[in-house]
KOLFIVO-359662 format. One record per residue (C-alpha): x, y, z; residue in three letters. Coordinates in steps of 0.5 Angstrom, whole numbers. Layout:
// KOLFIVO-359662
+-------+-------+-------+-----+
!    xx !    yy !    zz ! res !
+-------+-------+-------+-----+
!     X !     Y !     Z ! Ala !
...
+-------+-------+-------+-----+
***
This chain:
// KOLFIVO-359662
+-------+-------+-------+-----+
!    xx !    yy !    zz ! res !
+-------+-------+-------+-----+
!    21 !    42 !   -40 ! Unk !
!    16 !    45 !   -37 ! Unk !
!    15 !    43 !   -29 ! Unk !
!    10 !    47 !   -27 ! Unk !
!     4 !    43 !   -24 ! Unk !
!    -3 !    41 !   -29 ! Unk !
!    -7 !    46 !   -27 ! Unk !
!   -13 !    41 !   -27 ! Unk !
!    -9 !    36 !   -22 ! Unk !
!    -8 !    43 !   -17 ! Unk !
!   -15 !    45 !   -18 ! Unk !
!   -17 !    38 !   -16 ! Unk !
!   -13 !    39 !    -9 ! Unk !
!   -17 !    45 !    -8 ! Unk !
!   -24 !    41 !    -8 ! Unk !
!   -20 !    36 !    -5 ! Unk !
!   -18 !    41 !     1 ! Unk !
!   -25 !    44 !     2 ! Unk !
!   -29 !    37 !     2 ! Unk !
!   -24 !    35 !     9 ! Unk !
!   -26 !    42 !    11 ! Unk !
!   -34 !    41 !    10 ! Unk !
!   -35 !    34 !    11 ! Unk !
!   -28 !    30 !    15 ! Unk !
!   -26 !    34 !    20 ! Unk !
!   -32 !    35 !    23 ! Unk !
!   -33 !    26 !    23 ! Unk !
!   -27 !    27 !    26 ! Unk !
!   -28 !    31 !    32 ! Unk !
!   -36 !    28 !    33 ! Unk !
!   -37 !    23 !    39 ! Unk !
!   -28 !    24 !    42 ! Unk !
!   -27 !    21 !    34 ! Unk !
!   -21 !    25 !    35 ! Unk !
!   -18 !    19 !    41 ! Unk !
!   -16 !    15 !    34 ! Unk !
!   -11 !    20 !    33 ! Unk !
!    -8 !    23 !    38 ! Unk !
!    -4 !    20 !    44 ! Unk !
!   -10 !    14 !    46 ! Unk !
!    -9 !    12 !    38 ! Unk !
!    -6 !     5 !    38 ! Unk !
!   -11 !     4 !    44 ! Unk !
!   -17 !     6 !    41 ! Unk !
!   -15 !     3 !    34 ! Unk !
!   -13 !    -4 !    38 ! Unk !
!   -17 !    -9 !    41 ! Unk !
!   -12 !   -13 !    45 ! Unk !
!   -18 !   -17 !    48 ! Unk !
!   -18 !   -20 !    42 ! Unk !
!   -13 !   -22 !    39 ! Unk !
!   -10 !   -15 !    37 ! Unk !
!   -14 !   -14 !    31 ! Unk !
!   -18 !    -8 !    29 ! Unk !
!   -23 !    -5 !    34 ! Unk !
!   -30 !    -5 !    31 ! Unk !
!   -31 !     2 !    33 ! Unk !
!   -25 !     4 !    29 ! Unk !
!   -27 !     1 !    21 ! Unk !
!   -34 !     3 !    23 ! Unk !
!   -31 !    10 !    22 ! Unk !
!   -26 !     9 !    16 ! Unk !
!   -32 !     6 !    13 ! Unk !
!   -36 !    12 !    14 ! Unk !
!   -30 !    16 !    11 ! Unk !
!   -30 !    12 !     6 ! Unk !
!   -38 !    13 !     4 ! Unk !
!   -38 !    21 !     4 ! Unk !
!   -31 !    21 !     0 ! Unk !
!   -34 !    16 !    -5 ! Unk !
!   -42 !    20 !    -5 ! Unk !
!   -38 !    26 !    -6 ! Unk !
!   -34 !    23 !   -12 ! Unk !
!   -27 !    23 !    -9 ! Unk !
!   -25 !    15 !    -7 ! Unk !
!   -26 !    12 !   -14 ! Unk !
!   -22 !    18 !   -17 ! Unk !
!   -16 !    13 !   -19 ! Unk !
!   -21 !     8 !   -23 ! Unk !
!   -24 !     8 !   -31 ! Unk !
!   -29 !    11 !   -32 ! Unk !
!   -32 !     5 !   -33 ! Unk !
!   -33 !     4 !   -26 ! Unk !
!   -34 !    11 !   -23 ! Unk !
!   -28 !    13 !   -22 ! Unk !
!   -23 !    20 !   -26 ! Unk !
!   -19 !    16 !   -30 ! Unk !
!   -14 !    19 !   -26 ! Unk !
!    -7 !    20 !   -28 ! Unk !
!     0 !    16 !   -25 ! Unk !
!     3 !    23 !   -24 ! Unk !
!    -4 !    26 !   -21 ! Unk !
!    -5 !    21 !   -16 ! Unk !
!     2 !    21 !   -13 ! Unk !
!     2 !    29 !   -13 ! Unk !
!    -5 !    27 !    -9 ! Unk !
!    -2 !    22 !    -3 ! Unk !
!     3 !    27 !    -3 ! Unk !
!    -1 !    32 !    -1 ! Unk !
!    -4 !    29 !     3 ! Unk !
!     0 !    25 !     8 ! Unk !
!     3 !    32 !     9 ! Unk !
!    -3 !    34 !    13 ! Unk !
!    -1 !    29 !    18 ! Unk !
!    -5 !    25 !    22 ! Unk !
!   -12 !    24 !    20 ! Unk !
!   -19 !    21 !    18 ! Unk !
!   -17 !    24 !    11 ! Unk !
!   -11 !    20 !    10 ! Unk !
!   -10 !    13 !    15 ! Unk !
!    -4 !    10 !    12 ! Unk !
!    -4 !     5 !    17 ! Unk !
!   -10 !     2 !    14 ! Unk !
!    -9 !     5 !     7 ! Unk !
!   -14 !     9 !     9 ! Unk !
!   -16 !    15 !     4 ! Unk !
!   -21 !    20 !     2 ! Unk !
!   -18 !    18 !    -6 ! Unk !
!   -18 !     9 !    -5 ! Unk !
!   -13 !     5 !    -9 ! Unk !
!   -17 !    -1 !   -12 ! Unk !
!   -12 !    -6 !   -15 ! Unk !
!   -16 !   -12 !   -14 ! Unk !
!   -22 !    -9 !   -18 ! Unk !
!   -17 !    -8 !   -24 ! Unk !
!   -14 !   -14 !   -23 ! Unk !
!   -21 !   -17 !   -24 ! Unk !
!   -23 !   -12 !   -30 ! Unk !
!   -16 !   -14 !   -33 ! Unk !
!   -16 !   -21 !   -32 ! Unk !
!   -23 !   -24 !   -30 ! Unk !
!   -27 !   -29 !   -34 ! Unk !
!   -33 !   -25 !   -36 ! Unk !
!   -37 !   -29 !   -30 ! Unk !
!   -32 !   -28 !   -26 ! Unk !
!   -32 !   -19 !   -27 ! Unk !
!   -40 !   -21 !   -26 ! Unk !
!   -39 !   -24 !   -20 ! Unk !
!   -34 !   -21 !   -16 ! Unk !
!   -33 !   -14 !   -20 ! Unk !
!   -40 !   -10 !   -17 ! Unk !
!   -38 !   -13 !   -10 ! Unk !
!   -30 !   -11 !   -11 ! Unk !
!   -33 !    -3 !   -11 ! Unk !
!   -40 !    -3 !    -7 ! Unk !
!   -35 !    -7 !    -1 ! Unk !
!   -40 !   -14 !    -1 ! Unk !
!   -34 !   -16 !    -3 ! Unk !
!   -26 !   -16 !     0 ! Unk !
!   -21 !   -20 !    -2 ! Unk !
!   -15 !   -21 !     1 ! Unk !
!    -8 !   -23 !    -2 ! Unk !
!    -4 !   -29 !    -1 ! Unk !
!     2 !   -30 !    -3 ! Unk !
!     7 !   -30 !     2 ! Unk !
!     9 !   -36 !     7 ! Unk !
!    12 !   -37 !    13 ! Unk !
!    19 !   -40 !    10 ! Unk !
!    19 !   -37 !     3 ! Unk !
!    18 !   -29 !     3 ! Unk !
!    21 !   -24 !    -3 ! Unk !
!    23 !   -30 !    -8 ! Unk !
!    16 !   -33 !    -7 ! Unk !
!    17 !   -39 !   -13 ! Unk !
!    19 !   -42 !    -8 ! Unk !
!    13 !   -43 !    -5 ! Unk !
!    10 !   -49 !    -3 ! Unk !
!     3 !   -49 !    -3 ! Unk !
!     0 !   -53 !    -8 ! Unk !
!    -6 !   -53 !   -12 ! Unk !
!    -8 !   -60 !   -16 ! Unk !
!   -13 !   -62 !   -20 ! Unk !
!   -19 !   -66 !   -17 ! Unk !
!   -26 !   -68 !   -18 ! Unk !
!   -31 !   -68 !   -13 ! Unk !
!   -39 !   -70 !   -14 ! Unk !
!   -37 !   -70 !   -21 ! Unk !
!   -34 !   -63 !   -22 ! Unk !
!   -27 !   -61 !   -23 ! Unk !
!   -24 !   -56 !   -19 ! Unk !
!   -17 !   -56 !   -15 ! Unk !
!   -15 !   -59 !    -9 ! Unk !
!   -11 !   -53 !    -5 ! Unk !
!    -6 !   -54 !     1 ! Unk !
!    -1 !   -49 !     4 ! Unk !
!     0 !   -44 !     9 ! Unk !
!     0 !   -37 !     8 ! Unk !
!     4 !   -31 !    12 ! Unk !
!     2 !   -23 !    12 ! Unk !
!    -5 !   -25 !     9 ! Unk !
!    -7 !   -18 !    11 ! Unk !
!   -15 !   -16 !    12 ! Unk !
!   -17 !   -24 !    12 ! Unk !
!   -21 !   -21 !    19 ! Unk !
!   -26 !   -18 !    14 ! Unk !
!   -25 !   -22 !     7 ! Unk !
!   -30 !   -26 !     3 ! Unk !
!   -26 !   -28 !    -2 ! Unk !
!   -16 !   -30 !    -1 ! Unk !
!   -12 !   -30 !    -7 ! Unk !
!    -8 !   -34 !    -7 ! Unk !
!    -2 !   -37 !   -10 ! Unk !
!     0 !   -44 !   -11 ! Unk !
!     5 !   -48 !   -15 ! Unk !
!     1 !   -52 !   -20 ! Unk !
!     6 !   -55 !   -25 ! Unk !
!    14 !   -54 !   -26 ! Unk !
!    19 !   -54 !   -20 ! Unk !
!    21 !   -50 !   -15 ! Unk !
!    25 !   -43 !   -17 ! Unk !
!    20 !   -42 !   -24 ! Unk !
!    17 !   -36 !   -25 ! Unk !
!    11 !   -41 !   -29 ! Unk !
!     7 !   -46 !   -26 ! Unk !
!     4 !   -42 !   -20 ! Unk !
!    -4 !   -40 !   -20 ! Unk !
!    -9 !   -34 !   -17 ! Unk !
!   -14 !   -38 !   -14 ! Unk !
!   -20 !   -34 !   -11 ! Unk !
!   -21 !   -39 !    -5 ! Unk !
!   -27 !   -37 !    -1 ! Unk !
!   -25 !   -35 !     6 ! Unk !
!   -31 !   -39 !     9 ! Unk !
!   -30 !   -45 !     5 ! Unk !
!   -28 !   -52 !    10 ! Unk !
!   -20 !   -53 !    10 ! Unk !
!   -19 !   -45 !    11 ! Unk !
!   -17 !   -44 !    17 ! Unk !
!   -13 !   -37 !    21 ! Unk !
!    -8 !   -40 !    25 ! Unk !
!    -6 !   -34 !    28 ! Unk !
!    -5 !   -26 !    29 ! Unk !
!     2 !   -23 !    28 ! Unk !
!     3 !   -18 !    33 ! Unk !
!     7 !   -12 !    30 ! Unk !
!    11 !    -6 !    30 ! Unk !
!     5 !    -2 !    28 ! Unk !
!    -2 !    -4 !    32 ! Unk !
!    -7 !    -5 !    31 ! Unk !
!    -5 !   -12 !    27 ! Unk !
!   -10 !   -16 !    20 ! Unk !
!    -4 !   -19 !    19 ! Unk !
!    -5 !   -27 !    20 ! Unk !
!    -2 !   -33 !    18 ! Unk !
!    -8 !   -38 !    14 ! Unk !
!    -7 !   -45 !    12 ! Unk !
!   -11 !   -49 !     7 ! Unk !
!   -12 !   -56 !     8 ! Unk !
!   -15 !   -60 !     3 ! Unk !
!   -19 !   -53 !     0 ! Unk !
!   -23 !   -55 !    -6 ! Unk !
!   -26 !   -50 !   -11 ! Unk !
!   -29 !   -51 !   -18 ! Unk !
!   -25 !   -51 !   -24 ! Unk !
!   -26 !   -44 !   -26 ! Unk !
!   -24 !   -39 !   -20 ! Unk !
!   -17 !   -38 !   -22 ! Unk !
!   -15 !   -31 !   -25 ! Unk !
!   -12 !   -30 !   -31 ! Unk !
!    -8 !   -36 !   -34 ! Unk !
!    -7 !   -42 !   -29 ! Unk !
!     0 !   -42 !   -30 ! Unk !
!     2 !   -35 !   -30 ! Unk !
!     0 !   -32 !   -24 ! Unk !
!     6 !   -29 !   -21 ! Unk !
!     5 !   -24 !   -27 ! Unk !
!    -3 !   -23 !   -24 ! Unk !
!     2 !   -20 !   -18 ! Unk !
!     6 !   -16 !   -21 ! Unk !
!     0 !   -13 !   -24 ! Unk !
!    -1 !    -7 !   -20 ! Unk !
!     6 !    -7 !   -17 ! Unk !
!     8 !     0 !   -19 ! Unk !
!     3 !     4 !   -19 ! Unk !
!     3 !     2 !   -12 ! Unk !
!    10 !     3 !   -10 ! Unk !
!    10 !    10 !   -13 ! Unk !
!     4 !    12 !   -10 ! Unk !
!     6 !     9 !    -3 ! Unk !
!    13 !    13 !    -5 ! Unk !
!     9 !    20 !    -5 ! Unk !
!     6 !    19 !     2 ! Unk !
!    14 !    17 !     4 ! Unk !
!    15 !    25 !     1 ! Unk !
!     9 !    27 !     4 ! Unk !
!    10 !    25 !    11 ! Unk !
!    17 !    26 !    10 ! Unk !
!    16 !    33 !     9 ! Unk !
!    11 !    33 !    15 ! Unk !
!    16 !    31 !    20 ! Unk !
!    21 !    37 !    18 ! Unk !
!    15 !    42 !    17 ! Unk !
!    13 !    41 !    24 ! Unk !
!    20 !    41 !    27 ! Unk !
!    23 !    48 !    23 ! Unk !
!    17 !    50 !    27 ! Unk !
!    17 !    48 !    33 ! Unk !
!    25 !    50 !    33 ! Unk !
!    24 !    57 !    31 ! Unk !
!    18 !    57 !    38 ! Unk !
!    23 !    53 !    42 ! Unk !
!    27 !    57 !    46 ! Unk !
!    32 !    54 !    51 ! Unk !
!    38 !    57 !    55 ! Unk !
!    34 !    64 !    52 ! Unk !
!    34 !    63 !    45 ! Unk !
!    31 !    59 !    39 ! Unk !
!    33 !    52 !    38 ! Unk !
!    32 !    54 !    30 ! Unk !
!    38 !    59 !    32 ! Unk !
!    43 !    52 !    33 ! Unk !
!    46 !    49 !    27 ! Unk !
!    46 !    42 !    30 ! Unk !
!    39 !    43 !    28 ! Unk !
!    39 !    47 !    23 ! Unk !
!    44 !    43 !    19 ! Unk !
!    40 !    36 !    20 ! Unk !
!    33 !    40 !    18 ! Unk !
!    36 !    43 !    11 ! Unk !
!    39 !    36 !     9 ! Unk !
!    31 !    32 !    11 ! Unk !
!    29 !    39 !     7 ! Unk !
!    34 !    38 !     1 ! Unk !
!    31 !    31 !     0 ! Unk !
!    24 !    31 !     1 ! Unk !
!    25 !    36 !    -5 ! Unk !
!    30 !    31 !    -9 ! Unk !
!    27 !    24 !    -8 ! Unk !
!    19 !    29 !    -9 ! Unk !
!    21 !    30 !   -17 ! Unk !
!    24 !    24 !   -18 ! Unk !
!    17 !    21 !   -16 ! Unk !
!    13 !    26 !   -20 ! Unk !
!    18 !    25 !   -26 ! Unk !
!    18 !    17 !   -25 ! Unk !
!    10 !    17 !   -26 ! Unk !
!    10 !    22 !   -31 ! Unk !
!    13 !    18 !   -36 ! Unk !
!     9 !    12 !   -32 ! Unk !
!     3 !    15 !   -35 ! Unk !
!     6 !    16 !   -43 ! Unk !
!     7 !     8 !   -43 ! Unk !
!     4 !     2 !   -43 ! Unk !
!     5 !    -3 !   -38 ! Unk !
!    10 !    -7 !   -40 ! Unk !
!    14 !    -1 !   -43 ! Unk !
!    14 !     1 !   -35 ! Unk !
!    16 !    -5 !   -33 ! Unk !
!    21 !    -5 !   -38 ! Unk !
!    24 !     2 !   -38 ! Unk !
!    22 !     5 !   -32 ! Unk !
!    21 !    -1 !   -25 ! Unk !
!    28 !     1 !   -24 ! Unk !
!    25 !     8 !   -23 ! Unk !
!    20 !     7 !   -20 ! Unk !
!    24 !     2 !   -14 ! Unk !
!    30 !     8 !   -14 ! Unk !
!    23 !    13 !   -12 ! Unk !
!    21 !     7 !    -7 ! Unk !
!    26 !     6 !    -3 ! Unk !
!    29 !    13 !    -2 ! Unk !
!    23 !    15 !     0 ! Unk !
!    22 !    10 !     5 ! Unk !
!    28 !    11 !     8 ! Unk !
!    27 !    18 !     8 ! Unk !
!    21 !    19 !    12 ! Unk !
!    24 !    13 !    18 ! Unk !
!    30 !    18 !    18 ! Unk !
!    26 !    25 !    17 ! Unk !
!    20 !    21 !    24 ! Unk !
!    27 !    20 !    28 ! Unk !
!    30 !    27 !    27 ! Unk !
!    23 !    30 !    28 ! Unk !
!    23 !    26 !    35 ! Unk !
!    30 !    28 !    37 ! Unk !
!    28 !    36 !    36 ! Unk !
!    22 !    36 !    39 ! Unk !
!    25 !    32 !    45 ! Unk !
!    22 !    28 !    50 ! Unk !
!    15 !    31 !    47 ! Unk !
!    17 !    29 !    41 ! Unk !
!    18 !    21 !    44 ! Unk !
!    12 !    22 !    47 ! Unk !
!     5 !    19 !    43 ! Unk !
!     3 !    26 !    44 ! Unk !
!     7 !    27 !    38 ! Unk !
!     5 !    24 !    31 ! Unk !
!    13 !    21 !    30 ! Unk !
!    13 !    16 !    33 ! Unk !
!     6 !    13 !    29 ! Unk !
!     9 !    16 !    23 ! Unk !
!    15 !    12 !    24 ! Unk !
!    12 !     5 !    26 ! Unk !
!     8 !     6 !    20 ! Unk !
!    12 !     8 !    15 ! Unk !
!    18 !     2 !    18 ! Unk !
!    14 !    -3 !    15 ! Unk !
!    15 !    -1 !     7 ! Unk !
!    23 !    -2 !     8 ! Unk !
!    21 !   -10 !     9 ! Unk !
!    14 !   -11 !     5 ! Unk !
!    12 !    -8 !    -2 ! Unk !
!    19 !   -11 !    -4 ! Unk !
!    23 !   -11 !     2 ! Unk !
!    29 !    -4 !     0 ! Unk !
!    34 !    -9 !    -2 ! Unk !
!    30 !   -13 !    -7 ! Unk !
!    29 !    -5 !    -9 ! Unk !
!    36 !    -4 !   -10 ! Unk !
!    38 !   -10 !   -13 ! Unk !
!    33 !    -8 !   -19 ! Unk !
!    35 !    -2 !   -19 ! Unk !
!    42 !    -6 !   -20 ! Unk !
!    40 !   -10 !   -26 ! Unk !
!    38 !    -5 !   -29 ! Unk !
!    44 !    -2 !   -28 ! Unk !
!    49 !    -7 !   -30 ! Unk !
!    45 !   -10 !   -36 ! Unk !
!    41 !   -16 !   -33 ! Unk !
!    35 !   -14 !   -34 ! Unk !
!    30 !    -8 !   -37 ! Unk !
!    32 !    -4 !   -43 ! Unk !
!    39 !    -5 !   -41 ! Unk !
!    40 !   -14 !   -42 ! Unk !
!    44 !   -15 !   -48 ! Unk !
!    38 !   -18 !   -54 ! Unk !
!    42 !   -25 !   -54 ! Unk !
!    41 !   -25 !   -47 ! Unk !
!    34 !   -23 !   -47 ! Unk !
!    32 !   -30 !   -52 ! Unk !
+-------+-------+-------+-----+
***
């Protein structure tokens, strides 16, 4: 077994390392950009005045990130070829969020917005994969030159993890002589919805209540009438793109479904572990952070005329952070690695107990490694003036969404006791 990382994956850490050299921190330094970063950051990225969204003056600067990494090669990287990206692997794309959440707070990596130098895309594949080929004409181009943004609906204010039990509904129905769908509904957390063109959104077209089939994606125009944002949600983490959406008598043309009308719960699971692993590298990432920053801090502390590194009360929690970011570091790249010899069933059958194993201790990681970096630094690490309470609000969330940790352990279970994956009995899987 060979554990030493591909030399073309460090190699590209090195370009990557250069480029937010040359490029990033100067944008970050230039016209007090740095406010959105240090201890004015929720009051710099929040427009209370209006309803808690995103101040203008903030996305405009992602945005700009945005275009220098993309002109410079770097924020398709994980996409095909095909649509300008590097084909990049499961395995490099984990090993690049880790590194780079373990820089800490910046414009190169903002996962308060899942903001980096080398983007995610998963409605573009969804597209590719499941678009009619009107469809990947239409919104494909868009998905990748920004004109089109997409939001996800899936969510509803009284049905969270079990989502088939929706009650948003889609049925059929003609209008001026056209046949489309009649969409009615509400939907909870349909994140960015401020700046989308284009919801998913996911509704119950056939069978009852608590099946997996009978549930559409439909690509609702978020200007189309009946689409309304009822609301904000003001969260932990500020500021918020969080809202809640109703759809009342919505009508789309037939045809702006994705995939199979009836198969669309599959649709949302379709990137669902590349996802988790990557967000589980950043968890390593950040975790590593927070400990890095705290052993430092510890040897300069010197309190009662000796360092704080010097106590084994500080010791003792710092080496067991330490012992565990390198533990739940090696499962993830182990996990992407096979993630990258299989196909995408395969990994959903083989290997999403893995990947859930990977996601949930990381999260839970990076929450304990934020509160131990504040309790060493003190009444300065509680301060805004350090960066772990920005990284524990933000990081808080992923043990509730992507699949609330519970949901994670009970596959994880399944797995194990033989109810589901490779493990569930062949008679039982007919």
């Amino acid at each position: 077994m060979d554990f030493n990382m591909p030399k073309d994956i460090s190699d590209y850490l090195a370009v990557l390392d250069a480029f937010i050299e040359k490029e990033i921190k100067p944008l970050q330094a230039k016209d007090d950009n740095e406010r959105f970063f240090d201890h004015r950051r929720e009051h710099a990225r929040t427009d209370w005045d209006n309803q808690g969204l995103p101040r203008h003056d903030w996305e405009e600067l992602l945005g700009q990130m945005r275009k220098l990494a993309d002109q410079a090669g770097h924020l398709r990287y994980g996409l095909p070829k095909e649509f300008g990206g590097k084909d990049g692997t499961n395995l490099a794309m984990a090993v690049i969020r880790e590194h780079l959440a373990a820089k800490g707070l910046g414009l190169h990596n903002d996962l308060q917005n899942e903001s980096s130098i080398v983007g995610n895309f998963p409605t573009v594949l969804m597209f590719r994969d499941f678009g009619t080929p009107a469809q990947k004409e239409k919104y494909l181009k868009g998905s990748l030159n920004g004109t089109v943004r997409v939001a996800f609906g899936l969510t509803e204010p009284d049905h969270g993890s079990d989502a088939t039990w929706m009650e948003t509904r889609a049925v059929r129905s003609k209008r001026d002589g056209v046949d489309g769908w009649l969409i009615n509904g509400q939907k909870m957390w349909n994140t960015g919805m401020h700046v989308a063109t284009h919801d998913f959104v996911f509704a119950r077209v056939a069978g009852k209540d608590g099946d997996a089939l009978g549930i559409g994606c439909f690509i609702v125009p978020c200007d189309a009438p009946g689409v309304k944002i009822e609301e904000y949600l003001w969260t932990f983490n500020m500021p918020t793109d969080h809202p809640r959406v109703s759809f009342t008598n919505v009508w789309i043309p037939e045809g702006e479904h994705l995939g199979d009308v009836e198969r669309g719960l599959e649709l949302a699971q379709h990137f669902v572990h590349e996802n988790r692993i990557r967000q589980a590298a950043s968890g390593v990432g950040a975790a590593q952070y927070c400990v890095d920053e705290s052993v430092a801090y510890a040897r300069h502390r010197k309190p009662f005329g000796k360092p704080l590194a010097s106590n084994q009360a500080i010791q003792f929690p710092l080496v067991e952070a330490h012992t565990e970011c390198e533990m739940v570091r090696n499962l993830v790249y182990k996990t992407a690695w096979q993630m990258d010899q299989m196909s995408k069933p395969d990994v959903a059958k083989y290997l999403s107990d893995k990947v859930s194993m990977c996601n949930y201790r990381a999260n839970r990681l990076v929450c304990q490694a934020a509160d131990l970096a504040i309790q060493v630094h003190g009444a300065i690490g509680y301060s805004r003036h350090k960066p772990f309470e920005h990284i524990y609000r933000h990081h808080r969330r992923y043990r509730i969404t992507e699949g609330a940790e519970e949901i994670q352990i009970r596959k994880v279970g399944g797995h194990l006791f033989g109810y589901m994956g490779s493990n569930k009995p062949a008679k039982a899987a007919e």
